[in-house]
C-alpha positions as CSV (number, residue, x, y, z in Angstrom):
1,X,-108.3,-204.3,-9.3
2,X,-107.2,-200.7,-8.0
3,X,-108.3,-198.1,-10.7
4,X,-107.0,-194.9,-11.1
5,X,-110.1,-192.8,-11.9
6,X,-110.1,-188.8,-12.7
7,X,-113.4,-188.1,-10.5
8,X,-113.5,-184.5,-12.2
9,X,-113.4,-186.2,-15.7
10,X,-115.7,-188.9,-14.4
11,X,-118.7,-186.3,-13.4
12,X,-118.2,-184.1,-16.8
13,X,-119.4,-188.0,-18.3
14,X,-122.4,-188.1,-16.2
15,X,-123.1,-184.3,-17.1
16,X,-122.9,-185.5,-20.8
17,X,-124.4,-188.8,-20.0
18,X,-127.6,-187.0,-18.8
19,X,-128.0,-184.6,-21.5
20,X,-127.7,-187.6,-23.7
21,X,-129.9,-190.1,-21.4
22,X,-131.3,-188.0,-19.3
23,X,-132.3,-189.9,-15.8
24,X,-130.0,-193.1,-17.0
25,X,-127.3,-191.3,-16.4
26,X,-126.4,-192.6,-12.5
27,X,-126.9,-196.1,-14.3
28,X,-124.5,-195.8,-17.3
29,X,-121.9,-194.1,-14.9
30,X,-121.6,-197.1,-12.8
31,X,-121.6,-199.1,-16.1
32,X,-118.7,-196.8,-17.4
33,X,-117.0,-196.9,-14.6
34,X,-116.6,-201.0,-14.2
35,X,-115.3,-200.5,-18.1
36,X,-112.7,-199.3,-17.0
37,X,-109.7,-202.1,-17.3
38,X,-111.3,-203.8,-20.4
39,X,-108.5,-205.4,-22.8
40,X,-106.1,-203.6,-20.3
41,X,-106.9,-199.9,-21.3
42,X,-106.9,-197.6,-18.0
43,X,-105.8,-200.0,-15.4
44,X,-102.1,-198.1,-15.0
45,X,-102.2,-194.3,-14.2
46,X,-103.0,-192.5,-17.0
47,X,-100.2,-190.2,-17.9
48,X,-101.0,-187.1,-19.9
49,X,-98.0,-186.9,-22.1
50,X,-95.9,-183.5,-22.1
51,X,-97.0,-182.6,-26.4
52,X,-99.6,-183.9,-28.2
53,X,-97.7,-183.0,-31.6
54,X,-94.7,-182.0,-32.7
55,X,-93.2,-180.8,-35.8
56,X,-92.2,-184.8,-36.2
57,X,-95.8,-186.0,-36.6
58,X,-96.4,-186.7,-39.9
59,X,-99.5,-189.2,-41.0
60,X,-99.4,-191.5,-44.2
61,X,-103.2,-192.5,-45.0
62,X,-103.1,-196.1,-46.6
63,X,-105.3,-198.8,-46.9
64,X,-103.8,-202.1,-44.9
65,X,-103.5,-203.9,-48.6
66,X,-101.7,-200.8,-50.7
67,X,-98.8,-202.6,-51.2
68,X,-99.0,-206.9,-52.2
69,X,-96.8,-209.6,-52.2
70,X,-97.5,-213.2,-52.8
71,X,-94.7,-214.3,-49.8
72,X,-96.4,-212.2,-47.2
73,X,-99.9,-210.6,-46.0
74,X,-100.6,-206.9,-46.7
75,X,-100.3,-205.8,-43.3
76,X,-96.8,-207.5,-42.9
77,X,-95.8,-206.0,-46.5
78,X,-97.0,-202.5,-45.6
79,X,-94.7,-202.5,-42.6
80,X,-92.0,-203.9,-44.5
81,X,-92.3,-200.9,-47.5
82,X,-92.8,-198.7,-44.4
83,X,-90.2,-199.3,-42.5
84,X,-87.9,-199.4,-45.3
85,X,-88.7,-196.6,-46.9
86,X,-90.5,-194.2,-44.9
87,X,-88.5,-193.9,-41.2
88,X,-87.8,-190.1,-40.6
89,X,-90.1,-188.9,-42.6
90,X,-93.4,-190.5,-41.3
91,X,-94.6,-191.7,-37.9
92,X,-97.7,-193.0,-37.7
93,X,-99.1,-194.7,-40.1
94,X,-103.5,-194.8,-40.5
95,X,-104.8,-197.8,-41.6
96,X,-108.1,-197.0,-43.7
97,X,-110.8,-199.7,-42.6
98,X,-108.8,-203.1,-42.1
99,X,-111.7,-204.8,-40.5
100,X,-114.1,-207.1,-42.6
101,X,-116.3,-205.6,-44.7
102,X,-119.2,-205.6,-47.4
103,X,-118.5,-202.8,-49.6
104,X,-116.8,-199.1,-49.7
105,X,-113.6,-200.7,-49.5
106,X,-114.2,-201.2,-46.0
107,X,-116.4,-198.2,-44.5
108,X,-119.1,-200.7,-44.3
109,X,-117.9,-202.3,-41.5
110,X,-119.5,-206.5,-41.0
111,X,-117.3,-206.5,-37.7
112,X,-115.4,-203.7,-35.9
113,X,-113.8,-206.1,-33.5
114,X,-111.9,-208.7,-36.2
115,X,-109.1,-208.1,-38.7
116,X,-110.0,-208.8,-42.5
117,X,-108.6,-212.5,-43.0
118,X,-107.2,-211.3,-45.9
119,X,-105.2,-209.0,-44.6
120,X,-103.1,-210.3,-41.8
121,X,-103.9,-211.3,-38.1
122,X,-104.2,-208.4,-35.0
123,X,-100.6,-209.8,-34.5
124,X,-99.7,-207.5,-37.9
125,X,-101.2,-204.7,-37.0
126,X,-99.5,-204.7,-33.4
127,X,-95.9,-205.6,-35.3
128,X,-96.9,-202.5,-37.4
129,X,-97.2,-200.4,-34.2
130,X,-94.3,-201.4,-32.7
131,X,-92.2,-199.3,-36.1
132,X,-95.2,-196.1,-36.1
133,X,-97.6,-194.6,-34.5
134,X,-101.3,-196.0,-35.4
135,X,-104.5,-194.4,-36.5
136,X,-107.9,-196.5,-36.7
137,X,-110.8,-195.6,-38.0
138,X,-114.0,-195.5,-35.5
139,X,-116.9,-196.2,-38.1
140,X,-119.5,-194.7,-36.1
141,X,-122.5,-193.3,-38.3
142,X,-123.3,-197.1,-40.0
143,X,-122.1,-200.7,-40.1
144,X,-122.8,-203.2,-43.1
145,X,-126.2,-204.5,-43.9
146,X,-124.6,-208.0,-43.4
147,X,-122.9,-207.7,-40.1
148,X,-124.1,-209.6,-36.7
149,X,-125.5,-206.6,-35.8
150,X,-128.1,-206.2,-38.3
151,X,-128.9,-209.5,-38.5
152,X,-130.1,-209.6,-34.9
153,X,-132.0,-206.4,-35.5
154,X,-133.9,-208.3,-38.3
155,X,-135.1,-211.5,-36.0
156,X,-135.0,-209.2,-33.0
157,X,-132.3,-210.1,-30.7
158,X,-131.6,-207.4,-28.0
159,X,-129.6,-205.4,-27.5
160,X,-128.9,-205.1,-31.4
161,X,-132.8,-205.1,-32.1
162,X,-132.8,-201.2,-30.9
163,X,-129.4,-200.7,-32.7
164,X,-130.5,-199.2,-35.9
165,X,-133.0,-196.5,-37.2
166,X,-136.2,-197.1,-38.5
167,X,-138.9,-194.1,-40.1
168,X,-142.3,-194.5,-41.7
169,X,-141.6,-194.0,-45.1
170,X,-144.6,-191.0,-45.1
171,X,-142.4,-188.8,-42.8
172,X,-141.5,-185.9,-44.2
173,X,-137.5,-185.3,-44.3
174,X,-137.0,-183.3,-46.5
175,X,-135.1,-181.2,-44.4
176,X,-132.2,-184.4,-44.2
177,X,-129.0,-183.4,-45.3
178,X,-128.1,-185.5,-48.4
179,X,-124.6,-186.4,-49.4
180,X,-125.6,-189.0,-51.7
181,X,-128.3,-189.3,-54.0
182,X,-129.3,-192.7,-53.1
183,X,-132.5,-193.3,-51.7
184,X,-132.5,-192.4,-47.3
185,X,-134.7,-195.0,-46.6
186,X,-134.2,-198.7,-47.7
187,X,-137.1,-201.0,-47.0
188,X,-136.0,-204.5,-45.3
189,X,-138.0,-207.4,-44.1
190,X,-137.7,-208.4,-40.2
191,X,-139.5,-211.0,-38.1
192,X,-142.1,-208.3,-37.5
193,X,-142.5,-207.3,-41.2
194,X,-141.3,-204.7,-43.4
195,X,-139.2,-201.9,-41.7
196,X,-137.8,-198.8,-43.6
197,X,-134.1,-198.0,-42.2
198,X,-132.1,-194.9,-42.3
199,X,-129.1,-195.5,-44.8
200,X,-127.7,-192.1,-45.1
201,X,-124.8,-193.3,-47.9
202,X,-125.9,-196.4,-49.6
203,X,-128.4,-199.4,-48.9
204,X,-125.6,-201.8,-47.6
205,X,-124.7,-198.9,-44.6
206,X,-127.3,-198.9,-42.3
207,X,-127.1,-195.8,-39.9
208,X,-126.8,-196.5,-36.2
209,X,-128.9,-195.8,-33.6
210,X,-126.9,-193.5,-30.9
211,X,-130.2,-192.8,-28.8
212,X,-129.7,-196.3,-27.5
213,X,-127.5,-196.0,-24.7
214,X,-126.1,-199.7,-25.2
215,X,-125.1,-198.7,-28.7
216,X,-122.8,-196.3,-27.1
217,X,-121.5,-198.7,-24.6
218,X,-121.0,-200.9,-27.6
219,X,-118.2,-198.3,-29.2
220,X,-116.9,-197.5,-25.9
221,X,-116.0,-201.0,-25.6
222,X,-114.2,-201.2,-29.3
223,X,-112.5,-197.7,-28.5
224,X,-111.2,-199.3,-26.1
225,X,-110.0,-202.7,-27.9
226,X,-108.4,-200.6,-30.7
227,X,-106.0,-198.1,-27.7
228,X,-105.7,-202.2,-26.8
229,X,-104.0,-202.8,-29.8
230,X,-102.0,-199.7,-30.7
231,X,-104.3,-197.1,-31.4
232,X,-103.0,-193.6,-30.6
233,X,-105.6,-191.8,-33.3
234,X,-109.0,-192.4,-33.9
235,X,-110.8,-191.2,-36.7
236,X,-114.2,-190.8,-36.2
237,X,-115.6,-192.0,-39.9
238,X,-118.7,-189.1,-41.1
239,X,-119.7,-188.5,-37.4
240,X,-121.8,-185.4,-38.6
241,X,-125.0,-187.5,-39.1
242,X,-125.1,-189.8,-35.9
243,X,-127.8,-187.9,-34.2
244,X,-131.2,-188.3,-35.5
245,X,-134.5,-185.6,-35.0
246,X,-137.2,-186.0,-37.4
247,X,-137.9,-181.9,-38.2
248,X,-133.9,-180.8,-38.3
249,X,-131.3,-181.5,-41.1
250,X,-130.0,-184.1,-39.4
251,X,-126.1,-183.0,-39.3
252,X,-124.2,-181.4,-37.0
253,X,-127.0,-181.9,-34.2
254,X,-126.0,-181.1,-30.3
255,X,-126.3,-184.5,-29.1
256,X,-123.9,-185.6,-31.7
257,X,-121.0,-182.8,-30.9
258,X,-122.0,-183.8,-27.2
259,X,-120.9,-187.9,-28.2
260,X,-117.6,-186.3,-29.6
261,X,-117.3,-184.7,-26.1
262,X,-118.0,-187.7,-24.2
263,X,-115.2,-189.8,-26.2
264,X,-112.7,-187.3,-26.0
265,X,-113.3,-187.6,-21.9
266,X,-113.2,-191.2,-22.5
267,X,-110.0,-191.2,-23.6
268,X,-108.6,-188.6,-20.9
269,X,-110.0,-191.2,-18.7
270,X,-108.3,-194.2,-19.8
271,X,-105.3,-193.4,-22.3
272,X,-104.8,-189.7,-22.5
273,X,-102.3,-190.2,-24.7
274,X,-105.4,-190.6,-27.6
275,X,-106.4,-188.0,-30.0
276,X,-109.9,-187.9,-31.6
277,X,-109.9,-186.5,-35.2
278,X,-113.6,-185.8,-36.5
279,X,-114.4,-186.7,-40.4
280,X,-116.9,-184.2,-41.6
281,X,-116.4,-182.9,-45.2
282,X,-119.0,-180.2,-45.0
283,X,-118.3,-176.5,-45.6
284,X,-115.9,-174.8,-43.1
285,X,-117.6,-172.9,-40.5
286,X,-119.4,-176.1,-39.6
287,X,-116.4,-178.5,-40.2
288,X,-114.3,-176.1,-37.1
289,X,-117.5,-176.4,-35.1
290,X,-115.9,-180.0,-34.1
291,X,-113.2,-178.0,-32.3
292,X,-115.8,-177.6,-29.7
293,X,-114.7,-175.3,-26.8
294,X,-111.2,-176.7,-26.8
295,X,-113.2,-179.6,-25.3
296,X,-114.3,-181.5,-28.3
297,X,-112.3,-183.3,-31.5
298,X,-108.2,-182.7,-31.2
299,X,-108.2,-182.4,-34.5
300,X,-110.1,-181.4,-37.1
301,X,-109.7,-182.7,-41.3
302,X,-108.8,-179.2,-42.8
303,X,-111.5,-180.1,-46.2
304,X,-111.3,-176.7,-47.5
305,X,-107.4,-176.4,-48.5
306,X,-107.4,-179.1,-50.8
307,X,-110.2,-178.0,-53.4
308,X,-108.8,-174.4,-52.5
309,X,-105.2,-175.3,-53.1
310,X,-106.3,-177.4,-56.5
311,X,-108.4,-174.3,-58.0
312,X,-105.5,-171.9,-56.8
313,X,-103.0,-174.1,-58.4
314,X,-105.2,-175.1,-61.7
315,X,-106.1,-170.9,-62.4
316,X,-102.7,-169.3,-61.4
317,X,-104.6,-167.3,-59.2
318,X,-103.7,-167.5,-55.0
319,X,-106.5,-164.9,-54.3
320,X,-109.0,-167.0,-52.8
321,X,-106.2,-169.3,-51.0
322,X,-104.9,-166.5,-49.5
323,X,-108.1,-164.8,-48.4
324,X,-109.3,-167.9,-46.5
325,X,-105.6,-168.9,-44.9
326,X,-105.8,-164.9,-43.4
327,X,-109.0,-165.3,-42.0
328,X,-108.5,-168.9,-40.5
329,X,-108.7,-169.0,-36.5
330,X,-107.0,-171.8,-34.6
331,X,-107.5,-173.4,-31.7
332,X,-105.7,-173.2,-28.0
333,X,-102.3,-174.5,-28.7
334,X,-101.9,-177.4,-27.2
335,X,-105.8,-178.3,-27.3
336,X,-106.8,-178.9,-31.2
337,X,-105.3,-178.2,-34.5
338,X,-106.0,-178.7,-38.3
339,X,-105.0,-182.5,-40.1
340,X,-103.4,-180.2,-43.2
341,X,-104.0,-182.9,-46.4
342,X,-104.9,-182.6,-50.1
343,X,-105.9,-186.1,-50.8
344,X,-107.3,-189.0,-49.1
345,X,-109.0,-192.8,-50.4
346,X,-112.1,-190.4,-50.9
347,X,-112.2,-187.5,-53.6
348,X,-111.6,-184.1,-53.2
349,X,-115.2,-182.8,-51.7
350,X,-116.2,-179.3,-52.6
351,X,-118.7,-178.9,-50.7
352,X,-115.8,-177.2,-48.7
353,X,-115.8,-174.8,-51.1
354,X,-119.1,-173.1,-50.1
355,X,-118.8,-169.5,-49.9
356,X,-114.7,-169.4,-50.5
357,X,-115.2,-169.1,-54.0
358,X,-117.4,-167.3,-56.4
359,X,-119.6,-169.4,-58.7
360,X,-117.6,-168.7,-62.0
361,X,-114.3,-170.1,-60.5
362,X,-116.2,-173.2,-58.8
363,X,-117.1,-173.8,-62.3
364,X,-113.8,-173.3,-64.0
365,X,-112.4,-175.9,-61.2
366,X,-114.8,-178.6,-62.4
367,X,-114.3,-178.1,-65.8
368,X,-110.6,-178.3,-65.2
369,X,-110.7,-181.2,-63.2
370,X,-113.7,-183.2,-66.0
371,X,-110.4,-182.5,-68.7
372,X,-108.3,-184.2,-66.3
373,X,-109.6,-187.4,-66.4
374,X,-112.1,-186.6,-63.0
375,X,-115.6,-187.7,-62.3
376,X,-117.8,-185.8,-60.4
377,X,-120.2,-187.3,-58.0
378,X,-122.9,-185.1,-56.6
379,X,-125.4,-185.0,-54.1
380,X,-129.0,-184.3,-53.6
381,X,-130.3,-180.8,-52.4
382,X,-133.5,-181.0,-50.1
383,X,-135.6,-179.3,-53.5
384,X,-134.3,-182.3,-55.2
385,X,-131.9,-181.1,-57.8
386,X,-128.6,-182.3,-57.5
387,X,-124.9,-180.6,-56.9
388,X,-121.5,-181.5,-57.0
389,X,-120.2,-183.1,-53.7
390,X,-116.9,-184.9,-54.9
391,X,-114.0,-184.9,-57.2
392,X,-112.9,-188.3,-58.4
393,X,-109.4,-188.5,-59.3
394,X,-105.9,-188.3,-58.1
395,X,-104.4,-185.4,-57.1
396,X,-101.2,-185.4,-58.8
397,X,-103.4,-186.0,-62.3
398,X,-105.8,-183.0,-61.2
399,X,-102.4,-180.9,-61.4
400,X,-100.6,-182.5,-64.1
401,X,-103.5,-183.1,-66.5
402,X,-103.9,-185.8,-68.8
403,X,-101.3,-184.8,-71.4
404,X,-98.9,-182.1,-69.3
405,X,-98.2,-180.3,-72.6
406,X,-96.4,-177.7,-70.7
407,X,-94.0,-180.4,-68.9
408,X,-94.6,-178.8,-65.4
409,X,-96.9,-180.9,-63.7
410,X,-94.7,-182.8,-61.3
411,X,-93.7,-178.8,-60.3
412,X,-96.8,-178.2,-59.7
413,X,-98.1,-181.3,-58.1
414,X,-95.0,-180.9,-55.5
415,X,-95.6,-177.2,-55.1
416,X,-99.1,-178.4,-53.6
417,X,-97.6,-180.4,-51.4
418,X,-95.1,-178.4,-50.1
419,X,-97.7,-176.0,-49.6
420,X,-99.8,-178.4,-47.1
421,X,-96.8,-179.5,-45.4
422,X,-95.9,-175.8,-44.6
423,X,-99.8,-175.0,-43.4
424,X,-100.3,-174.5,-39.6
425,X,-101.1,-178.5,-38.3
426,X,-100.5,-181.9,-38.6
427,X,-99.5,-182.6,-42.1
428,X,-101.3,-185.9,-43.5
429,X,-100.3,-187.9,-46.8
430,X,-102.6,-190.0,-49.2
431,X,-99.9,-192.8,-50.4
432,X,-101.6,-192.2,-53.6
433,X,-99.6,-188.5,-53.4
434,X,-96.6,-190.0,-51.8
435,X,-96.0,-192.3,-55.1
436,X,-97.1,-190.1,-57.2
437,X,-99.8,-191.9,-59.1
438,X,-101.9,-191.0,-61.9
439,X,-105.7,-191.7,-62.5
440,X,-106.5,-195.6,-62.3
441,X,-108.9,-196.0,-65.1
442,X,-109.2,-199.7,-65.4
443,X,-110.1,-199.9,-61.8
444,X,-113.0,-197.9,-62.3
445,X,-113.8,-200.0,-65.4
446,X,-113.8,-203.2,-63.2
447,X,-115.5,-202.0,-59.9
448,X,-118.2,-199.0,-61.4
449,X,-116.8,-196.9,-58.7
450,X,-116.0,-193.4,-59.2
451,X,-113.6,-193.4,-56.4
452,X,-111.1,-196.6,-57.2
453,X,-109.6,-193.6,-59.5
454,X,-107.6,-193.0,-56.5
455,X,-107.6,-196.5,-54.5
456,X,-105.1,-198.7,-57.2
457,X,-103.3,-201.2,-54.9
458,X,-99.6,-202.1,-55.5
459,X,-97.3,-205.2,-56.3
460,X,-94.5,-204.8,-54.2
461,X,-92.3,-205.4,-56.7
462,X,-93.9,-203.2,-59.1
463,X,-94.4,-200.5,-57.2
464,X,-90.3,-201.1,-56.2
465,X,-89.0,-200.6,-59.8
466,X,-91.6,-197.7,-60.7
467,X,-90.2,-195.6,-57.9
468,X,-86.4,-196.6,-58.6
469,X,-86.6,-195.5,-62.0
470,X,-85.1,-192.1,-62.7
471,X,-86.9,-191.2,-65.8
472,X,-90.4,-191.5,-64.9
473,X,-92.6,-188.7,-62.6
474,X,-92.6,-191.2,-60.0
475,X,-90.0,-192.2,-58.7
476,X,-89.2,-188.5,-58.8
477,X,-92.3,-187.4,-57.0
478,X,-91.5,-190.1,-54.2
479,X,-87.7,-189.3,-53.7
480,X,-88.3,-184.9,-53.7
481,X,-91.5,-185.9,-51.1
482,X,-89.4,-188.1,-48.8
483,X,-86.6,-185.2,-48.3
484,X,-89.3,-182.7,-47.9
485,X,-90.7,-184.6,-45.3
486,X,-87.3,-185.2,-43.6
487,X,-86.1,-181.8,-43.7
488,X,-89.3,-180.4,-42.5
489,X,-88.9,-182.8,-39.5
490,X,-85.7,-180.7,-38.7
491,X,-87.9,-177.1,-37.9
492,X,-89.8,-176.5,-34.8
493,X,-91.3,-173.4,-36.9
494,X,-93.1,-176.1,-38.2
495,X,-94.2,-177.5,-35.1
496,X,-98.5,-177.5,-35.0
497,X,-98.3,-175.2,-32.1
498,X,-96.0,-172.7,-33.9
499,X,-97.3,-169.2,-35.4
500,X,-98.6,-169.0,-38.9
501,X,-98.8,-165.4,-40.4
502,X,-100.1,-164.8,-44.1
503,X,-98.3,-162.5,-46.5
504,X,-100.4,-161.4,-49.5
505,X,-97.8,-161.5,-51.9
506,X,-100.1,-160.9,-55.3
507,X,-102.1,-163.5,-57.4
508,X,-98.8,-165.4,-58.6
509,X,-97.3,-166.3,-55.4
510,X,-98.9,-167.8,-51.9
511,X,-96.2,-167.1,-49.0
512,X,-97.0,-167.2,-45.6
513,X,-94.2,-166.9,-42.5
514,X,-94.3,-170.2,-39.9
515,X,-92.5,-169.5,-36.1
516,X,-91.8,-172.1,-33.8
517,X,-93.3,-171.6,-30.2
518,X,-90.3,-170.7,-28.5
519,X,-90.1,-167.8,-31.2
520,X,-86.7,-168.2,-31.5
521,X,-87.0,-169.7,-35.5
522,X,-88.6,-168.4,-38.5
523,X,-89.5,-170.1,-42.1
524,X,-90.7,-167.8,-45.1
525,X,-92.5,-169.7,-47.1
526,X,-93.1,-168.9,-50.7
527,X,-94.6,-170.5,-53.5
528,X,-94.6,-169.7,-57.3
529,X,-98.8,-170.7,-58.6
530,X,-97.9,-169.6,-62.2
531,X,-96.1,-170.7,-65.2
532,X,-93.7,-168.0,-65.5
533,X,-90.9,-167.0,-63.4
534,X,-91.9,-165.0,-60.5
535,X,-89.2,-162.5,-58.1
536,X,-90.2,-162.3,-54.4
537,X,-89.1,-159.1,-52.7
538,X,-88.8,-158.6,-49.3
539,X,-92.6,-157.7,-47.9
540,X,-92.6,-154.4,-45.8
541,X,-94.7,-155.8,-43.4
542,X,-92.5,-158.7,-42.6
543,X,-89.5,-157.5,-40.1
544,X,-88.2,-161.0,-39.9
545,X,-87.4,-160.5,-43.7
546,X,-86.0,-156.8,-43.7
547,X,-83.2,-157.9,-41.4
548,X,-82.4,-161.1,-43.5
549,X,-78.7,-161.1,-45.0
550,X,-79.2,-164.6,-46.5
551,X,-81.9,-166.8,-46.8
552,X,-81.5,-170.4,-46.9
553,X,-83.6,-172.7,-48.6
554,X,-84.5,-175.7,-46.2
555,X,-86.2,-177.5,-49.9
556,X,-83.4,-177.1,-52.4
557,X,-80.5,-176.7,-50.0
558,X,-79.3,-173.3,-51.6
559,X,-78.3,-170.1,-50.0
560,X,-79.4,-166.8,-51.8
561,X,-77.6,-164.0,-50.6
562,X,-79.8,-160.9,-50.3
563,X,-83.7,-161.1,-50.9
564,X,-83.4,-156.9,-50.9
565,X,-83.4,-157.4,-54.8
566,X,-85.5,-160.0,-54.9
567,X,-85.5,-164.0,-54.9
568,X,-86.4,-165.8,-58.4
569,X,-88.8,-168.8,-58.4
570,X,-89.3,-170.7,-61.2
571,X,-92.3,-171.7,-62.6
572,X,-94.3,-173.5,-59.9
573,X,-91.4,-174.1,-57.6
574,X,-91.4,-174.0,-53.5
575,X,-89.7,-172.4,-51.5
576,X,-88.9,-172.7,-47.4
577,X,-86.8,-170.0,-46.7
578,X,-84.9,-169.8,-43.3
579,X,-83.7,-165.9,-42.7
580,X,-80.2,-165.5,-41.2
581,X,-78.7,-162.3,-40.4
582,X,-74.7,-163.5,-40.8
């Protein structure tokens, strides 16, 4: 078999390969390079495509069983909801964890190579791709407690009897970066006696052992099985903490950045139509680390908008919003770029948060949040007190609270989202957001799980009649978010690439202008963050506006014709305005 190898790509491996591996790395080079043609993946010329994003790309998050019917498997009847409902308005589609599992609703991974049963065959997932774009998740810091892999390190079968991480309990870590306040050892029994392993988020996730070379090889080869199978995203699941050096905090180490690296050029190798997305809810200057030199994640989660957005929202107050969206730095166009979201299967993580906002507002957010219906998990500090890590609950009940006395909270649950689909990047939407739904209560009733507040799964039929009935927040919520999502699709000043500039437009409004690349378009975008009806006048600093005759709204579909006196917003309403000087 002829393959097309990139030498220069090939040596920057064995560069990483050696810092990683040190004099292995002539060994795993050759082993690499014989990969190469696995499941298919790499044996055409790789062809680098001409964008890796467009103002098109839009990402629904869902879990492969979302949506149920008795006549057909999940997979098949998430295709059939998507297709039927979504089409111009999303195009790919990321499938949380579909792959059989012990626990987290699937981030504890028994097999990274299978479908669930009970979720449809690889066949379903493939049909899926064939209608959207595909994102998989790349599980990469632990696997379950009961998976193949961890039974073998238990009676010691190679390679999997180096795969995992193993401490004497009387180590000092103290200096481990806790986001959980389970225990980070959990003792276990093996063939050779009692071992204590490193399970950084529960006892049933055993961390991984990346200083193992074959471990490595052993993702490699999945990587390449999932691009196999439709993969054109993959989410590397908390790959902050695969790197681990008794003495250091564990997170965020070189050797782990340096893995990122290697996959990315993995990827350029074989399918460089791939992106790599990095998962690291951590505070911002170390989530953009991922960014590398241009050379590292293609894109990063953007965790700090949606705690900032929610507290902004919550306090009528865009201060601290618009401070942090002025000072936000971007990478090379082209090379990296934010995933813009506000909610996901996990909660809203503050930990985001850290140093955006002053210790009385984080507190007012929490309360907020606690009257809304929220729980709030926390994590352990190394001095062993404990602080809030996560907000449990869904993000339209976080903005509508649990009554709405004032009748606004669908305004200002859409305003949110209108704001995140405006924000510089790849916008991403929780289907939980997409449907509009509230807290799920019983579920956390039946499962003890903070988070199955904002993992309910759907009857098909259900789910159909909520959504096609006019007098419920719903249905409403789901039809205004579709023809967002559609118009938005119609504006390369919304493209990833395009220029984002912020306009400080007082506490009561967030605005912010979007240009398309070519420069030749230009969306104002404002947004009402009160109760009360707010004017927008025409910013002195913004030319684009000075010159504007009309303004049309790309969201209502209305023309106002002169913003020199002012545009009205009502309470909580968006606005994308497109200036035109006829």
């Amino acid at each position: 078999m002829i393959k097309h190898i990139d030498q220069g790509i090939l040596s920057r491996i064995k560069r990483r390969l050696y810092y990683l591996y040190g004099d292995k790395a002539d060994q795993l080079t050759e082993r690499l390079y014989y990969m190469v043609g696995r499941y298919g993946v790499g044996v055409q010329p790789p062809i680098k495509p001409e964008h890796r994003w467009t103002e098109h790309d839009v990402y629904l998050i869902t879990y492969a069983d979302m949506v149920q019917s008795e006549k057909d498997t999940p997979l098949a009847t998430l295709k059939r909801f998507a297709t039927e409902h979504l089409k111009g308005a999303i195009n790919t589609v990321h499938i949380l964890p579909f792959y059989p599992w012990s626990s987290d609703d699937g981030f504890s991974v028994i097999d990274y190579r299978e479908v669930k049963e009970e979720y449809g065959p690889w066949s379903d997932v493939e049909s899926l791709g064939r209608e959207f774009k595909l994102m998989f998740d790349l599980v990469c810091n632990h696997c379950s407690s009961q998976s193949p892999w961890f039974r073998d390190f238990l009676i010691g079968i190679a390679p999997a009897d180096e795969y995992f991480v193993t401490m004497d309990p009387e180590t000092d870590l103290s200096q481990v970066v806790r986001p959980r306040t389970s225990p980070l050892l959990t003792k276990t029994v093996t063939r050779d006696g009692d071992a204590y392993v490193w399970t950084t988020f529960s006892a049933d996730q055993v961390d991984l052992n990346w200083q193992n070379p074959d471990l490595l090889f052993e993702f490699l080869d999945i990587l390449m099985l999932y691009i196999s199978h439709g993969a054109t995203t993959i989410r590397l699941d908390a790959c902050a903490f695969m790197w681990k050096e008794v003495g250091t905090d564990c997170l965020h180490l070189p050797q782990t950045h340096e893995i990122i690296k290697l996959m990315r050029d993995f990827c350029e190798l074989v399918a460089p139509q791939v992106l790599i997305i990095t998962e690291t809810n951590v505070p911002h200057d170390e989530n953009i680390s991922y960014f590398g030199r241009n050379d590292e994640a293609h894109m990063v989660y953007n965790f700090s908008l949606p705690p900032l957005l929610l507290h902004a929202l919550l306090t009528n107050n865009s201060h601290y919003l618009t401070k942090w969206a002025t000072n936000l730095e971007y990478p090379e166009p082209g090379e990296g770029t934010f995933f813009n979201f506000t909610a996901s299967h996990d909660g809203v993580g503050v930990r985001p948060l850290q140093g955006l906002l002053p210790k009385k507002e984080f507190d007012k957010l929490i309360h907020s949040v606690e009257q809304s219906g929220a729980h709030v998990s926390k994590r352990t500090l190394p001095d062993g007190s404990q602080s809030p890590y996560e907000l449990n609950i869904t993000y339209f009940s976080a903005l509508s609270g649990r009554h709405d006395s004032d009748g606004l909270g669908a305004a200002r649950f859409l305003c949110s989202q209108a704001v995140a689909l405006a924000f510089k990047g790849v916008p991403a939407v929780y289907f939980h957001s997409l449907v509009g739904t509230p807290n799920y209560h019983e579920g956390v009733e039946q499962t003890g799980a903070p988070r199955t507040i904002n993992r309910r799964k759907y009857d098909e039929a259900e789910l159909a009649e909520l959504l096609q009935d006019k007098s419920r927040a719903q249905g409403t919520i789901f039809r205004k978010y579709l023809q967002m999502l559609r118009r938005r699709s119609n504006y390369p000043a919304f493209h990833p690439d395009g220029e984002q500039k912020i306009i400080d437009a007082g506490k009561s409004l967030f605005a912010l202008e979007r240009i398309s690349p070519s420069k030749n378009q230009t969306v104002f975008c404002v947004f009402n963050f009160s109760d009360e009806e707010q004017t927008v006048v025409n910013p002195k600093d913004t030319e684009t506006l000075k010159k504007a005759k009309k303004f049309y709204d790309i969201l209502s579909g209305k023309t106002h014709s002169d913003g020199s006196r002012g545009i009205k917003l009502a309470p909580y309403q968006a606005m994308w305005l497109v200036p035109r000087t006829e």
